[in-house]
C-alpha positions as CSV (number, residue, x, y, z in Angstrom):
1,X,53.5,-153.6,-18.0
2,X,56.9,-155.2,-18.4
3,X,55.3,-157.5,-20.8
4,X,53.9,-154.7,-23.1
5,X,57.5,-153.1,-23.3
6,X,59.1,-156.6,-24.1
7,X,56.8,-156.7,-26.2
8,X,57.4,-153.6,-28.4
9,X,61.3,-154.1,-28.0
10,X,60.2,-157.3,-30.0
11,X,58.5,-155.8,-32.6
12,X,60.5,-152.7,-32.8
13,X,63.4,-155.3,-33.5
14,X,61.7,-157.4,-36.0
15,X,61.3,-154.8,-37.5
16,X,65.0,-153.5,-37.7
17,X,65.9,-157.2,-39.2
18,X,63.4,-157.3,-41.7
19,X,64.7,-153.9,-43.2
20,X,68.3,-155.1,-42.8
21,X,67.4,-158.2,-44.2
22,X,65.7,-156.7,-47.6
23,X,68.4,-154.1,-47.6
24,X,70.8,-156.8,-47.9
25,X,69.0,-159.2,-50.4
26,X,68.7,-156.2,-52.2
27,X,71.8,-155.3,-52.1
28,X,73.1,-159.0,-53.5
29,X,70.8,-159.0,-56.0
30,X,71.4,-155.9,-57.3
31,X,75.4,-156.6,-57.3
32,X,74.7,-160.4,-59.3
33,X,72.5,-158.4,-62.0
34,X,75.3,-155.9,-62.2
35,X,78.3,-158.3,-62.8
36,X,76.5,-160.1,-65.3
37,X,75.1,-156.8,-67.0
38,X,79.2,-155.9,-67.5
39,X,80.5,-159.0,-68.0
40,X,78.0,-159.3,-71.2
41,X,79.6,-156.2,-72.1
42,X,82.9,-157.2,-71.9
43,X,82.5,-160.5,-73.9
44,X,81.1,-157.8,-76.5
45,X,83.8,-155.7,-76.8
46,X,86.4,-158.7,-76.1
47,X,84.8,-160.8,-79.3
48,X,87.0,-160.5,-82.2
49,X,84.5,-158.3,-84.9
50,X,83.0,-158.9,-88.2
51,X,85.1,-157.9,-90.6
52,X,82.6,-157.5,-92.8
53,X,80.8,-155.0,-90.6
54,X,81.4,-151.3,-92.2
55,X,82.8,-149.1,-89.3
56,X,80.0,-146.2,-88.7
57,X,81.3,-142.8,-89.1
58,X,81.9,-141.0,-85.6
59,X,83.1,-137.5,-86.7
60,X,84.9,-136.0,-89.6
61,X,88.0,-138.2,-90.4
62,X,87.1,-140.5,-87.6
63,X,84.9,-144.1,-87.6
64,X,84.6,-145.8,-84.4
65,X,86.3,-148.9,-83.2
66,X,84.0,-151.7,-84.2
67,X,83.8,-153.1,-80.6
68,X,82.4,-150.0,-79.0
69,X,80.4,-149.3,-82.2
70,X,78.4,-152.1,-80.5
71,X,78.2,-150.6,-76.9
72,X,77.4,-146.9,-78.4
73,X,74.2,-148.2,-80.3
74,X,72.8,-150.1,-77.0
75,X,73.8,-146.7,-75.0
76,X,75.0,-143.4,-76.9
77,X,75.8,-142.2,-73.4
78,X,79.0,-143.9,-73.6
79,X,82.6,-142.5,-74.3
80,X,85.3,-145.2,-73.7
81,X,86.3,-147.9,-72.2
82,X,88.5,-148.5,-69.3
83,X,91.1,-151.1,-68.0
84,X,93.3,-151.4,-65.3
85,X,95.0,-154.9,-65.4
86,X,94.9,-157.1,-62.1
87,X,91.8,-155.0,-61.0
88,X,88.2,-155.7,-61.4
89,X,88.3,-152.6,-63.3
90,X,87.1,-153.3,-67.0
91,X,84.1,-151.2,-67.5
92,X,82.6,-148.9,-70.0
93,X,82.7,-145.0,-69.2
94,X,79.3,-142.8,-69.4
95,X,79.3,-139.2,-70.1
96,X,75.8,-137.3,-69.4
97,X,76.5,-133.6,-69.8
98,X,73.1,-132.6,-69.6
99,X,72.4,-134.7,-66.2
100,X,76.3,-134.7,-64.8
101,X,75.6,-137.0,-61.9
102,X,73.2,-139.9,-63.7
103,X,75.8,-142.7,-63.6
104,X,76.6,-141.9,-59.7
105,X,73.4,-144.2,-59.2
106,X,72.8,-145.8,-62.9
107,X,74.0,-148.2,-64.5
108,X,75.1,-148.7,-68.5
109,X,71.3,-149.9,-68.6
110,X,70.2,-147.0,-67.2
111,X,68.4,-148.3,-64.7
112,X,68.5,-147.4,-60.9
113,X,71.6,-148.9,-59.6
114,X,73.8,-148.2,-56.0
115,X,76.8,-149.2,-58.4
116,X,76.3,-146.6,-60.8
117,X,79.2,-146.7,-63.9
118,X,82.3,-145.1,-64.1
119,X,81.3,-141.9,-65.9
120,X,83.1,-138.7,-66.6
121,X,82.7,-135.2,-65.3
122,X,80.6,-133.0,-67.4
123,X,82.4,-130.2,-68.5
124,X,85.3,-132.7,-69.8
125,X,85.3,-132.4,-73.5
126,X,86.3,-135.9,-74.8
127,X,86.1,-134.7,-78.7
128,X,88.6,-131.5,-78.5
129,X,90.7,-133.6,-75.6
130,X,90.5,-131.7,-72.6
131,X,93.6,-131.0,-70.6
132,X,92.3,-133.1,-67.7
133,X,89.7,-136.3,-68.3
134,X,88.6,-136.7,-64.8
135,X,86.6,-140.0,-64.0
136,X,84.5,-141.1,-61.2
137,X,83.8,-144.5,-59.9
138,X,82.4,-146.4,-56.7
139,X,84.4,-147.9,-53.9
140,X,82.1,-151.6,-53.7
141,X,83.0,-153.7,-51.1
142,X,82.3,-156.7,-53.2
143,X,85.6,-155.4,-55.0
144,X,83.8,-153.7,-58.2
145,X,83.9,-150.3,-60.1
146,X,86.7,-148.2,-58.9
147,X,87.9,-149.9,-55.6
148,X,91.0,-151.7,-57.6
149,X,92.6,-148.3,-57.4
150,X,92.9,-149.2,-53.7
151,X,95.9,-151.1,-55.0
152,X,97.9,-148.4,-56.4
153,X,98.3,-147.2,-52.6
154,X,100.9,-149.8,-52.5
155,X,103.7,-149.3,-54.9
156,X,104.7,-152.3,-55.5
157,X,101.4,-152.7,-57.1
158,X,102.5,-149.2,-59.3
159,X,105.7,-151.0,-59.9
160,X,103.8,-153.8,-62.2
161,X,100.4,-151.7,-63.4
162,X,102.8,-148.3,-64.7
163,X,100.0,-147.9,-67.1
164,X,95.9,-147.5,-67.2
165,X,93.8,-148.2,-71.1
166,X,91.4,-145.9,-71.4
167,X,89.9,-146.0,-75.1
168,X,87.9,-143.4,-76.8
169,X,84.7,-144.7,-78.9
170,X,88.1,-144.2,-82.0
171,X,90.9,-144.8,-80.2
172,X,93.2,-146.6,-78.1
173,X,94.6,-145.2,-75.5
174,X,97.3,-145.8,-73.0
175,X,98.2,-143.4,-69.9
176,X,101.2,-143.8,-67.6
177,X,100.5,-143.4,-63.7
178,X,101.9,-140.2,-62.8
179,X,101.1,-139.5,-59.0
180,X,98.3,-141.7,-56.5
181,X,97.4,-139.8,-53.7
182,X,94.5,-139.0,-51.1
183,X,92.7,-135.7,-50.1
184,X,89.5,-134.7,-49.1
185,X,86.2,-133.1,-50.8
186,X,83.8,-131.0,-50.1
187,X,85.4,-128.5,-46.9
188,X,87.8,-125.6,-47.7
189,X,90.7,-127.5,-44.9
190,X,94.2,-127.5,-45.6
191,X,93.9,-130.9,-46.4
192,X,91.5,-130.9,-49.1
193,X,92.7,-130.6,-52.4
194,X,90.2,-129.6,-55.4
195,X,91.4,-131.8,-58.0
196,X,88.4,-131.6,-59.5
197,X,88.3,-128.5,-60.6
198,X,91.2,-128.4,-63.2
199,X,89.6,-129.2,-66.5
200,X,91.8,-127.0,-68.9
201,X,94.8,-124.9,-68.3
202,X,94.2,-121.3,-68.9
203,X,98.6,-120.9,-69.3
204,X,101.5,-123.3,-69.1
205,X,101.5,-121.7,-65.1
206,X,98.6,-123.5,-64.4
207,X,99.3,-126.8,-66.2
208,X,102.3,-126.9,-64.4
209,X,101.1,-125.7,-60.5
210,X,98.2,-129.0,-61.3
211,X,101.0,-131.2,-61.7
212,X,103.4,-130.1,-58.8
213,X,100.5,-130.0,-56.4
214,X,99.8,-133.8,-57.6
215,X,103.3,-134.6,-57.6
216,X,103.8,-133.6,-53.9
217,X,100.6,-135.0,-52.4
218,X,102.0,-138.9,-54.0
219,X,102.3,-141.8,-51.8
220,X,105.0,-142.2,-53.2
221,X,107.7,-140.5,-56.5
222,X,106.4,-142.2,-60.1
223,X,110.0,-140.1,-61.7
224,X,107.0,-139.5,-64.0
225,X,105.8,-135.7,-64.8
226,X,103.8,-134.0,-67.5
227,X,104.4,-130.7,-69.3
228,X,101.9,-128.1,-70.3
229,X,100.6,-129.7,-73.9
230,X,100.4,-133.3,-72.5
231,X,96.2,-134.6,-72.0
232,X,96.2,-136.1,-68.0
233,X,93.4,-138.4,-67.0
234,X,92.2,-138.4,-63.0
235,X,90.4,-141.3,-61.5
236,X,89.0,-141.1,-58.4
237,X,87.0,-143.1,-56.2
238,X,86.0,-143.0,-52.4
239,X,88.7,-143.1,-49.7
240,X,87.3,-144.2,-46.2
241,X,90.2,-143.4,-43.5
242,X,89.0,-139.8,-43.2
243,X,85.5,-138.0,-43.6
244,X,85.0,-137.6,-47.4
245,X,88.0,-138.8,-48.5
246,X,88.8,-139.6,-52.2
247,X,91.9,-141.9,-53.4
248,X,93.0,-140.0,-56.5
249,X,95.1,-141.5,-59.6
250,X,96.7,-139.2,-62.0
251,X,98.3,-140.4,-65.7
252,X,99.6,-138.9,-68.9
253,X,98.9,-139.7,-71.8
254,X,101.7,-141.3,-73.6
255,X,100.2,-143.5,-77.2
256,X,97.1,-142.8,-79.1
């Protein structure tokens, strides 16, 4: 009898570590397809163009920058491009309005992917500028996607990376960190704080209370604040020392 249990501890075990095992071959081989996948794509946008390529037309008055010319006609999902230096951070950024969530588990290939791509929320109008761009990215532990935000938790890390690039498909843009700071999704608690739901201000009020409430949650004072008229982008990405937490980075932005 003792045998038969010994037995099916063994098997029951065997068959824990195969799982495991697969999960995590699976796991490594789907993070070395995914850095090469991006690093292709930023030797593309990285290469100095053709100058004899004719910029395509993106909208009235506007052609697009010749390097993401190249990215939007492998994948018109895409609406920018974003940088944060010292980070692994270097990515392009999805949009799929009619399917918001696709790039949570997709990648610029569109195929199935626990890495996703940064993408940005759907009701974010990138053409008329929303008041708030707000972007969403993993937390990898091999260091990938959004976890280099991490690093703004520290402020001497802020003190040398003031600014974030984030380029439209037409232009380049710069945004100066205005707050970093960490809340919680997805309960109605005192501590949760729905960043996510301001897109547009309806008045200057509203502009302004998004700010102050972003201003007062920092880790730590930027001396950097926005007025009602200036366009804010919001990163955020997974926060792990609470229950659906989210580190949060807000910037304004400041050349186009």
């Amino acid at each position: 009898m003792k045998n038969k249990i010994y037995i099916a501890i063994i098997c029951a075990l065997s068959v824990v570590l195969a799982v495991s095992t697969d999960f995590i071959i699976k796991h490594y081989y789907d993070s070395v397809k995914k850095a090469k996948l991006y690093d292709n794509l930023i030797e593309v946008v990285e290469t100095q163009p053709d100058e004899a390529q004719e910029p395509m037309n993106y909208s009235d008055g506007k052609t697009f920058i010749p390097e993401y010319q190249e990215l939007y006609l492998q994948n018109n999902d895409v609406v920018g491009w974003i940088k944060v230096e010292d980070t692994k951070i270097n990515y392009p950024v999805m949009q799929s309005k009619d399917n918001p969530d696709f790039y949570l588990k997709h990648g610029f290939d569109k195929s199935y992917s626990d890495y996703g791509c940064p993408y940005v929320q759907e009701n974010c109008d990138m053409e008329l500028s929303s008041d708030n761009i707000i972007i969403y990215g993993h937390h990898m532990n091999d260091g990938s996607m959004f976890t280099g935000l991490m690093k703004f938790k520290d402020k001497s890390f802020w003190e040398n990376h003031k600014t974030i690039s984030f380029d439209t498909l037409t232009d380049r843009q710069t945004y100066e960190v205005l707050a970093v700071f960490k809340t919680v999704v997805y309960t109605d608690s005192s501590d949760s704080f729905k960043y996510y739901h301001f897109v547009n201000a309806e008045t200057p009020e509203d502009f302004s209370a998004y700010v102050d409430k972003c201003k007062k949650l920092s880790l730590y004072d930027t001396d950097v604040t926005a007025e009602y008229g200036d366009k804010l982008l919001t990163l955020s990405t997974c926060e792990y020392s609470r229950t659906n937490g989210r580190l949060v980075v807000v910037a304004k932005l400041i050349t186009e």
